[in-house]
C-alpha positions as CSV (number, residue, x, y, z in Angstrom):
1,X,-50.4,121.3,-0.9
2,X,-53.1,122.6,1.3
3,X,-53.7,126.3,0.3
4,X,-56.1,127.7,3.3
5,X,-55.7,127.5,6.5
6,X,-59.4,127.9,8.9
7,X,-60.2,127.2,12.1
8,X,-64.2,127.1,13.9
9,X,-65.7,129.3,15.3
10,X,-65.1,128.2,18.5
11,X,-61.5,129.3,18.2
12,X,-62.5,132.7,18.0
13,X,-60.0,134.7,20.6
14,X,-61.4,135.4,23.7
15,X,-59.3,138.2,25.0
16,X,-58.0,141.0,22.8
17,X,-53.6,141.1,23.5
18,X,-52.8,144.1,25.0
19,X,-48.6,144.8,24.3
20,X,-48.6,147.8,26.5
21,X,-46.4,145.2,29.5
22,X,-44.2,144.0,26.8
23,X,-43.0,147.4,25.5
24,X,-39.7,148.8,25.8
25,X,-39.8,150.9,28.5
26,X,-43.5,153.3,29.7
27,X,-45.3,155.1,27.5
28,X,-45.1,158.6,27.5
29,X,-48.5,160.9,28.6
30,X,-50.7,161.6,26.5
31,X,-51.1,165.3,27.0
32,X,-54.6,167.5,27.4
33,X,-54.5,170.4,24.3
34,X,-55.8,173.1,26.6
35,X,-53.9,172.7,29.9
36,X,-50.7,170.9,27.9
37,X,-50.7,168.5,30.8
38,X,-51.8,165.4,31.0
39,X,-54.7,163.6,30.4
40,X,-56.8,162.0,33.1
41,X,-59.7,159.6,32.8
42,X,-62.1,162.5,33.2
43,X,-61.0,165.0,30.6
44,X,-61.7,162.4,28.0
45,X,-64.8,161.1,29.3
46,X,-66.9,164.0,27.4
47,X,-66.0,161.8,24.1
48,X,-65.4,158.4,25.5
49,X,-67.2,156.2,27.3
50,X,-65.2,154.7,30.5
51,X,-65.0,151.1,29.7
52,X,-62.8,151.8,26.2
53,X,-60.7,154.5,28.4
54,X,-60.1,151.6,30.8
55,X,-58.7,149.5,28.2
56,X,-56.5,152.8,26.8
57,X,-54.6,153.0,29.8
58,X,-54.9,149.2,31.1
59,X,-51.5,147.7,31.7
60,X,-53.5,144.0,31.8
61,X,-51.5,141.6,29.3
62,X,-55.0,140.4,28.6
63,X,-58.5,142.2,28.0
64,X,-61.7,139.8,28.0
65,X,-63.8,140.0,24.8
66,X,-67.1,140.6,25.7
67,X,-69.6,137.2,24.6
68,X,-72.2,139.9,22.6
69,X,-68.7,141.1,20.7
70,X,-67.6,137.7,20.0
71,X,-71.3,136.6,18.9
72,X,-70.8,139.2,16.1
73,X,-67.4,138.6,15.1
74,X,-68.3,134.9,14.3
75,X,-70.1,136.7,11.2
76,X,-67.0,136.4,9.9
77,X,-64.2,135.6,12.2
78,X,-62.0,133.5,12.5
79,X,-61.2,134.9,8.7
80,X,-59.1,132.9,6.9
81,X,-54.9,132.2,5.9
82,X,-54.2,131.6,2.6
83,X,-50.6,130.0,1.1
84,X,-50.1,132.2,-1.9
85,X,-48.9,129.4,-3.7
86,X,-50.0,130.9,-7.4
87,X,-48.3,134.2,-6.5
88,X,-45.0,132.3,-5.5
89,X,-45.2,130.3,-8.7
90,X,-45.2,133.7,-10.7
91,X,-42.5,135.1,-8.3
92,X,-40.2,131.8,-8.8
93,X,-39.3,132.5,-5.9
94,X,-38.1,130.0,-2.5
95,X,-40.1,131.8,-0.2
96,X,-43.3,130.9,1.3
97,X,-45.5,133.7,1.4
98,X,-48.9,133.7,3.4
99,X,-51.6,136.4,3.7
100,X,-54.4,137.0,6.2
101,X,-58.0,137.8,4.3
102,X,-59.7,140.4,6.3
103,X,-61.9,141.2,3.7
104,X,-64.2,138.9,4.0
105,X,-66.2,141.2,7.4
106,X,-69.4,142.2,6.0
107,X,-67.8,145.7,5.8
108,X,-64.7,144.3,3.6
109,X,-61.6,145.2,6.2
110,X,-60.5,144.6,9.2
111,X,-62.2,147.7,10.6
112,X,-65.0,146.4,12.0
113,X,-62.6,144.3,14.7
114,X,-62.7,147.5,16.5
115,X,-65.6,149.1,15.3
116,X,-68.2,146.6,17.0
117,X,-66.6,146.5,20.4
118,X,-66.7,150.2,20.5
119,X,-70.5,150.4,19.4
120,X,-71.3,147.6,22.2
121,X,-69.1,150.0,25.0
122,X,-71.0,153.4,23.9
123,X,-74.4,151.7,23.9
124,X,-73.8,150.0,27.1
125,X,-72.9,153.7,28.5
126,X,-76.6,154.9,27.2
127,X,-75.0,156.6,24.4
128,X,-77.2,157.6,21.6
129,X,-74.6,158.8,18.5
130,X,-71.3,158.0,17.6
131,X,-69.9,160.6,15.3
132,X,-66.2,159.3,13.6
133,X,-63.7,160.5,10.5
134,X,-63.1,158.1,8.0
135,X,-60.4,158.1,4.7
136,X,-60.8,155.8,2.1
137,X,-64.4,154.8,3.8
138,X,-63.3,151.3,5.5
139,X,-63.4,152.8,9.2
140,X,-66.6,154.9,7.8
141,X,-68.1,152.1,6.8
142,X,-67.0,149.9,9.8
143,X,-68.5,151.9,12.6
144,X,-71.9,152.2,10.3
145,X,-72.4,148.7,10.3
146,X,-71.3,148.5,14.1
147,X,-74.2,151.3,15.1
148,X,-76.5,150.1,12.7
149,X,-76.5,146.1,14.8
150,X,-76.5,148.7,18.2
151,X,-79.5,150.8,17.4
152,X,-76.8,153.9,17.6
153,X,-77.4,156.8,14.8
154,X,-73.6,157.7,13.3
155,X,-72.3,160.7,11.5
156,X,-69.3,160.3,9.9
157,X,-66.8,163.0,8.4
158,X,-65.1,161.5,5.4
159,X,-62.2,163.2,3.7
160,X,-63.7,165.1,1.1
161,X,-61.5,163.9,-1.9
162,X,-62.1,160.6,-0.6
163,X,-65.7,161.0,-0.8
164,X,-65.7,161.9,-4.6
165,X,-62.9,158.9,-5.2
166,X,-65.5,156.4,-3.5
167,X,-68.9,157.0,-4.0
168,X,-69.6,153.4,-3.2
169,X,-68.1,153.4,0.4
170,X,-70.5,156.6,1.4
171,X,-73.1,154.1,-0.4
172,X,-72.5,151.4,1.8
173,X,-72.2,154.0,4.8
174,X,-75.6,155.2,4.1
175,X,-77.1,151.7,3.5
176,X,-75.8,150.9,7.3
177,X,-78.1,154.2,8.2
178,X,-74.9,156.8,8.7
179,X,-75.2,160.6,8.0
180,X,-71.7,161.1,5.6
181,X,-70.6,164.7,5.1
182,X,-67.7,165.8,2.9
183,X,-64.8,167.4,5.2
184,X,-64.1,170.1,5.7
185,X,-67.9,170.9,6.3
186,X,-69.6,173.7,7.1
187,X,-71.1,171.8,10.1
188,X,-68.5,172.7,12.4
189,X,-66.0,175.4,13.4
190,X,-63.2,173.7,12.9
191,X,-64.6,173.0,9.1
192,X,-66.3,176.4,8.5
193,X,-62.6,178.1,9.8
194,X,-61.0,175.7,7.1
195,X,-62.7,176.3,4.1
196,X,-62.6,180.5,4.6
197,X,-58.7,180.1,4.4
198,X,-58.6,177.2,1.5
199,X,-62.7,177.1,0.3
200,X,-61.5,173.9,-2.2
201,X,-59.4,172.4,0.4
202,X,-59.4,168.3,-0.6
203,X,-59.4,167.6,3.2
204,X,-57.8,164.9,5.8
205,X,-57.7,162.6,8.6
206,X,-56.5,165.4,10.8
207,X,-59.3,167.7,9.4
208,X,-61.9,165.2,9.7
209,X,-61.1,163.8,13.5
210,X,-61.2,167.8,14.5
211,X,-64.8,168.0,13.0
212,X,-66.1,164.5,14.3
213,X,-64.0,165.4,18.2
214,X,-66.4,168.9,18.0
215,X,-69.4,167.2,17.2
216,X,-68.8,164.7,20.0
217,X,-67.9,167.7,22.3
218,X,-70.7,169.4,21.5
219,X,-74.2,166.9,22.1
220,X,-73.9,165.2,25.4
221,X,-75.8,162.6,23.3
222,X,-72.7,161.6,21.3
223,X,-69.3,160.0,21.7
224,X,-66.2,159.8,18.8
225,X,-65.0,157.1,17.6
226,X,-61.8,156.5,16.3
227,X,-60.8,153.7,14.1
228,X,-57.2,153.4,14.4
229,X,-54.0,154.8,16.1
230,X,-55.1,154.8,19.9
231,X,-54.2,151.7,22.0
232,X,-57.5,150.4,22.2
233,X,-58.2,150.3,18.5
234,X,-54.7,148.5,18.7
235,X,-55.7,146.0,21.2
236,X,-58.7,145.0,19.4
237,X,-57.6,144.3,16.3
238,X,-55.2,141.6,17.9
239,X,-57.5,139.2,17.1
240,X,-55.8,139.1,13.5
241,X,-52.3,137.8,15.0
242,X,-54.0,135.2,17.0
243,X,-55.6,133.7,14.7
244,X,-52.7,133.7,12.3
245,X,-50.5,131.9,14.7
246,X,-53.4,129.3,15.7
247,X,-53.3,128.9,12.0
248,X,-49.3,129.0,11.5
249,X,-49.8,126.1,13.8
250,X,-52.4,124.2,11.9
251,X,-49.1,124.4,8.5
252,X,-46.7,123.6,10.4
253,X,-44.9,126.8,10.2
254,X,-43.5,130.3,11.1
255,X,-42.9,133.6,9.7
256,X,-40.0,135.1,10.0
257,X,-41.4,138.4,8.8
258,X,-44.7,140.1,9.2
259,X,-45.7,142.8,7.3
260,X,-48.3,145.2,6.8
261,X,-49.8,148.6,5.1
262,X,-49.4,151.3,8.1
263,X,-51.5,154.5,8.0
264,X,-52.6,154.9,11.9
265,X,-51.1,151.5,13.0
266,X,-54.4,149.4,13.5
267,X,-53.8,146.6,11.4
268,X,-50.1,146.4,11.3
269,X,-50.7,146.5,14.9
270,X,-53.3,143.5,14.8
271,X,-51.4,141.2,13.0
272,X,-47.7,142.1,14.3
273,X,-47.7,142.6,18.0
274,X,-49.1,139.3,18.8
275,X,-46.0,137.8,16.6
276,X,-43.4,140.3,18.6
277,X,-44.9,139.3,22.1
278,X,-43.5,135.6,20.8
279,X,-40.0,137.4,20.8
280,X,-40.0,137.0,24.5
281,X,-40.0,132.8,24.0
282,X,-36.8,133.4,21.5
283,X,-38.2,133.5,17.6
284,X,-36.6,136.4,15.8
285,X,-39.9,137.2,13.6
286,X,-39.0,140.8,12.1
287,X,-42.2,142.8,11.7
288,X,-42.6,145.8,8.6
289,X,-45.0,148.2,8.7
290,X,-45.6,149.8,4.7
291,X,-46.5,153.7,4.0
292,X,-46.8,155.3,1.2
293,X,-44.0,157.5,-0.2
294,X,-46.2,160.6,-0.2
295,X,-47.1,160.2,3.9
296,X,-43.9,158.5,4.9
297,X,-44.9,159.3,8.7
298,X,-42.2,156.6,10.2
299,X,-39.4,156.7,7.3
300,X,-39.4,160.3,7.3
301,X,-41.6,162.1,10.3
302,X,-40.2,163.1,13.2
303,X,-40.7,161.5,16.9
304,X,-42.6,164.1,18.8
305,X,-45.7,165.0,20.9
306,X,-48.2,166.1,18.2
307,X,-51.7,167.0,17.6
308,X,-53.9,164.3,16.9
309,X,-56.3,166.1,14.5
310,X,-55.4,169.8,12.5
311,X,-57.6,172.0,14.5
312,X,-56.0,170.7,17.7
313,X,-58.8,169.8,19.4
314,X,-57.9,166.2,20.3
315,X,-55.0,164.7,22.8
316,X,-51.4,165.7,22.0
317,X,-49.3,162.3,22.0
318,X,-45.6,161.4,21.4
319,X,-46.0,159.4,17.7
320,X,-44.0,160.0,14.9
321,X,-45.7,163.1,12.7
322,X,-45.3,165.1,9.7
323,X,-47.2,167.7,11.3
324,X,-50.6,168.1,12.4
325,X,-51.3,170.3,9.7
326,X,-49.5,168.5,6.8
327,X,-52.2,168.0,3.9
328,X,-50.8,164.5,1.7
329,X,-51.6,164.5,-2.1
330,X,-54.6,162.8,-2.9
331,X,-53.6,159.3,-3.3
332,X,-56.1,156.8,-3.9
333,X,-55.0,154.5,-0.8
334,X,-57.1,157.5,1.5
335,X,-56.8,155.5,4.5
336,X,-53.3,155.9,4.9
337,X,-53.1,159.5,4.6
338,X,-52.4,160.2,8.4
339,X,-50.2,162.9,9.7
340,X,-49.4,161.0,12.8
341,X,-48.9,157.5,13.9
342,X,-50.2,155.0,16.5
343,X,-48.1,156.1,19.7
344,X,-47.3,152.1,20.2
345,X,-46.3,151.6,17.2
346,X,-44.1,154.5,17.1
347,X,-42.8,153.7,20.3
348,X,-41.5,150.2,18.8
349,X,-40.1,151.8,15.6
350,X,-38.0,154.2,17.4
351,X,-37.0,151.4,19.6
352,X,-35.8,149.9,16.3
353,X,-38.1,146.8,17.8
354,X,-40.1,147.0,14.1
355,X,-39.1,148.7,10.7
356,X,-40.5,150.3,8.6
357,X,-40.8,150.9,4.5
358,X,-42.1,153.4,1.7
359,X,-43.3,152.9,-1.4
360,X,-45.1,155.1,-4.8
361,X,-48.5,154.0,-5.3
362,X,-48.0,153.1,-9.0
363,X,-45.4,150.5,-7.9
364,X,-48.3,149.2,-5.3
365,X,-50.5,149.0,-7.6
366,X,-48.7,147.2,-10.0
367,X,-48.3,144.5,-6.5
368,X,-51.9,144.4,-6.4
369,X,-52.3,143.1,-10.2
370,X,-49.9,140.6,-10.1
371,X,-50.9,139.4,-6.9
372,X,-54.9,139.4,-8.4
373,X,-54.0,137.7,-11.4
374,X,-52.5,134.8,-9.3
375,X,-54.7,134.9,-6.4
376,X,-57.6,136.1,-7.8
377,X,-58.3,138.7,-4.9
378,X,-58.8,142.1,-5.9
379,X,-56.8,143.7,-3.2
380,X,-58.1,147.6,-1.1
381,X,-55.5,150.2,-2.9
382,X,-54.2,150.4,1.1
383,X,-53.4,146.7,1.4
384,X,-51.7,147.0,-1.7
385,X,-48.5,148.5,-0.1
386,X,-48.2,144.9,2.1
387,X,-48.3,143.0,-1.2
388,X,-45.6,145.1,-2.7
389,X,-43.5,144.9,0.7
390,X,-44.5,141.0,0.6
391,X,-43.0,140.6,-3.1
392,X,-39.6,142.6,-2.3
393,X,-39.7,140.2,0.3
394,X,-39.8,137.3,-1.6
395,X,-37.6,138.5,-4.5
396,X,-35.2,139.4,-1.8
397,X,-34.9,135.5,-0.9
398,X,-34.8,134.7,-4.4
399,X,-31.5,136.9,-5.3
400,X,-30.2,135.4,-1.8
401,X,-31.2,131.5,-2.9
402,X,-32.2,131.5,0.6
403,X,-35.8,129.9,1.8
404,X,-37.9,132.5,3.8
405,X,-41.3,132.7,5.3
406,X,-43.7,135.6,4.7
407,X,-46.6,136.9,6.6
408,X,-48.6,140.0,5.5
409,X,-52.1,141.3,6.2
410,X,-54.8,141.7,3.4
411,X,-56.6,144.3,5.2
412,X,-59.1,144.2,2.9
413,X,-60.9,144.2,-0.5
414,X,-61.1,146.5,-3.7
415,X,-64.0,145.5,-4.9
416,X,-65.5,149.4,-4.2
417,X,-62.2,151.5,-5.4
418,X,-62.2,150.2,-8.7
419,X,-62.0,153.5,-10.0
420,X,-58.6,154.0,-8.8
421,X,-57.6,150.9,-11.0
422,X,-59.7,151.9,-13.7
423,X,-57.1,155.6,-12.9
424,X,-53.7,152.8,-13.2
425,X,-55.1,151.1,-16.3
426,X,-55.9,154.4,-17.6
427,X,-52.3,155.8,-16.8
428,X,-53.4,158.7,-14.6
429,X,-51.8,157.9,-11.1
430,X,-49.5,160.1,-9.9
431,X,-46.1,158.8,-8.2
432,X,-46.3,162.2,-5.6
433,X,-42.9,162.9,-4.0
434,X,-42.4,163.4,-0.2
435,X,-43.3,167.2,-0.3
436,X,-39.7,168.0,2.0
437,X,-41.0,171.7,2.3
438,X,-44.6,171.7,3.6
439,X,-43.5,169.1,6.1
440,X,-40.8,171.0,6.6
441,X,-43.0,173.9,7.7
442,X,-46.0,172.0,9.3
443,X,-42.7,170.8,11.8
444,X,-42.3,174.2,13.2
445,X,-46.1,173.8,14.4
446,X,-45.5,171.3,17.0
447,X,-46.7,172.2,20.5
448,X,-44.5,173.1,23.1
449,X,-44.8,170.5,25.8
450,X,-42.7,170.2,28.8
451,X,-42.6,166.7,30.4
């Protein structure tokens, strides 16, 4: 009856798994937004240091981690599995459902599996600042702990609805030494051009990148940092999957499906493509990637070359989108409130290598409670969407009477958005629709490239 599943610190990967040679079929460019051709090393080196565009564009099955990353990581890595044995009891269900806890990093996600191998590469490139966008605060939070163990300064642009949902993560932000500003800001062009056509404009992901991508481009001093949906933010979280199948070893066991929340891709990503690279050796593990209903970028974007950010200052990639400009509702689960998605893991959806699902956040949320009242972990509003795929899951298997063994990722903790439970309890979530119209029109945005 063993309920958690750990291994030593020793066992810490000690390369990151790159699944660019496994994919089906290249990659398409990624594609320069001034000349609309595409990128080399050298337009991107303004923002980027050279070792983490290496690692964009490796085709290596196998990147080494370097020993100062791994040093940190053992802070809190290897994190651990857990059998959800309670939630399975309350479920009466025959599945087995397990979850990997990547809220126990000092920042509370599994952000900082990215964000400290990106800090060690800029500082080993003499770079002074890092300047990054950030949601629900996990990636803002992530990279301010990174630059804080670095000596970096960091500046980070969080989504300005965000910012008054969360006061706690531009607490922690601050308490790591980061600069936070509200976007749109007036601390940019791309903000300042924003807010004279919508002055109370909530903000986004794609609004923040633009004004963190200016800054960068802007002080020869400071680099961006992303903290998802490029393929090296990809390839480092795949330390998640690793573990979990050292671990899947240690119960005697294997999932046949692997699921997680899916905003940019980085931690469905970290979890999931080490499980499909097993596909190879003949296990059928399915792998389902959770959005919510009101930014259902793969269940209902389209598969195009896109913007990255709304002011289109950052690389155009082939991903699916709703549009560059599309502005999601307000949903307390911020980090998943991308236009756009990870151009891997687009590439495997459309593919029809992965799937993918949708749900409302009041039907998450409700996932979350259950799963706290039998777990006792007070699941991130984000992660919340992988417990609710987890449980359809494992009431599916029920309504079969068939056994069937579950994987998801807990990306992380809710123990600073407790005011958008305190919203649930209080009955004042909103169940926001797909908005068919604006996406509709953001669509007919898409730039014209020819390759």
């Amino acid at each position: 009856m063993q309920t958690k599943f750990m291994l030593s610190e020793d066992q810490i990967p000690k390369q990151w798994y790159n699944i660019i040679p496994d994919m089906p079929g290249p990659l398409h460019p990624v594609i320069n937004p001034r000349t609309l051709q595409p990128v080399t090393p050298e337009d991107m080196l303004a923002i980027f240091p050279m070792a983490l565009l290496q690692q964009e564009m490796s085709t290596d099955r196998w990147i080494d981690i370097p020993d100062e990353v791994r040093n940190i990581y053992r802070l809190w890595r290897p994190s651990p599995l857990y059998r959800a044995r309670r939630l399975e009891l309350a479920l009466q269900t025959p599945a087995k459902i397990y979850y990997k806890f990547e809220g126990v990093s000092p920042a509370g996600s599994h952000k900082p599996n990215s964000a400290i191998p990106q800090a060690y590469y800029n500082k080993q490139a003499g770079i002074r600042r890092l300047a990054t966008e950030t949601g629900a605060g996990q990636w803002g939070s992530s990279l301010a702990l990174a630059c804080s163990m670095f000596g970096l300064e960091c500046t980070v642009y969080m989504v300005k609805v965000s910012c008054y949902q969360k006061p706690y993560r531009r607490s922690m932000m601050q308490l790591w030494g980061a600069q936070v500003i509200p976007s749109p800001s007036e601390f940019t062009n791309s903000g300042r051009s924003i807010l004279a056509h919508d002055p109370d404009c909530p903000g986004s992901l794609g609004i923040a990148i633009s004004e963190a991508v200016e800054d960068a481009a802007t002080h020869a001093d400071t680099n961006y940092a992303l903290g998802s949906v490029l393929n090296h933010v990809c390839l480092h979280q795949t330390v998640i999957g690793q573990e979990a199948k050292e671990q899947f070893k240690l119960a005697g066991d294997y999932p046949d499906v692997v699921i997680a929340c899916c905003g940019g891709g980085s931690n469905f990503a970290g979890i999931a493509f080490p499980f499909i690279a097993d596909r190879a050796t003949g296990k059928k593990v399915r792998a389902v990637a959770v959005e919510p209903a009101s930014c259902p970028t793969l269940t209902k974007g389209v598969y195009a070359f896109d913007y990255g950010d709304t002011a289109k200052v950052a690389p155009i990639a082939m991903m699916y989108t709703l549009g560059h400009d599309f502005m999601p509702p307000g949903i307390h689960a911020g980090g998943l409130r991308y236009h756009g998605e990870s151009p891997l893991v687009s590439q495997l959806y459309h593919a029809g290598e992965i799937e993918a699902k949708s749900y409302k956040q009041n039907s998450c949320f409700e996932g979350a409670i259950l799963f706290s009242r039998s777990e006792g972990i007070i699941p991130a509003p984000e992660s919340s969407h992988a417990i609710r795929g987890a449980i359809d899951e494992a009431l599916a298997a029920k309504a079969e009477g068939k056994p069937r063994t579950i994987l998801f990722n807990l990306s992380g903790h809710g123990h600073v958005d407790m005011g958008a439970y305190d919203a649930y309890f209080a009955g004042k979530l909103e169940d926001f629709e797909y908005p068919a119209e604006k996406v509709k029109e953001s669509l007919r945005h898409l730039p014209k490239v020819a390759v």
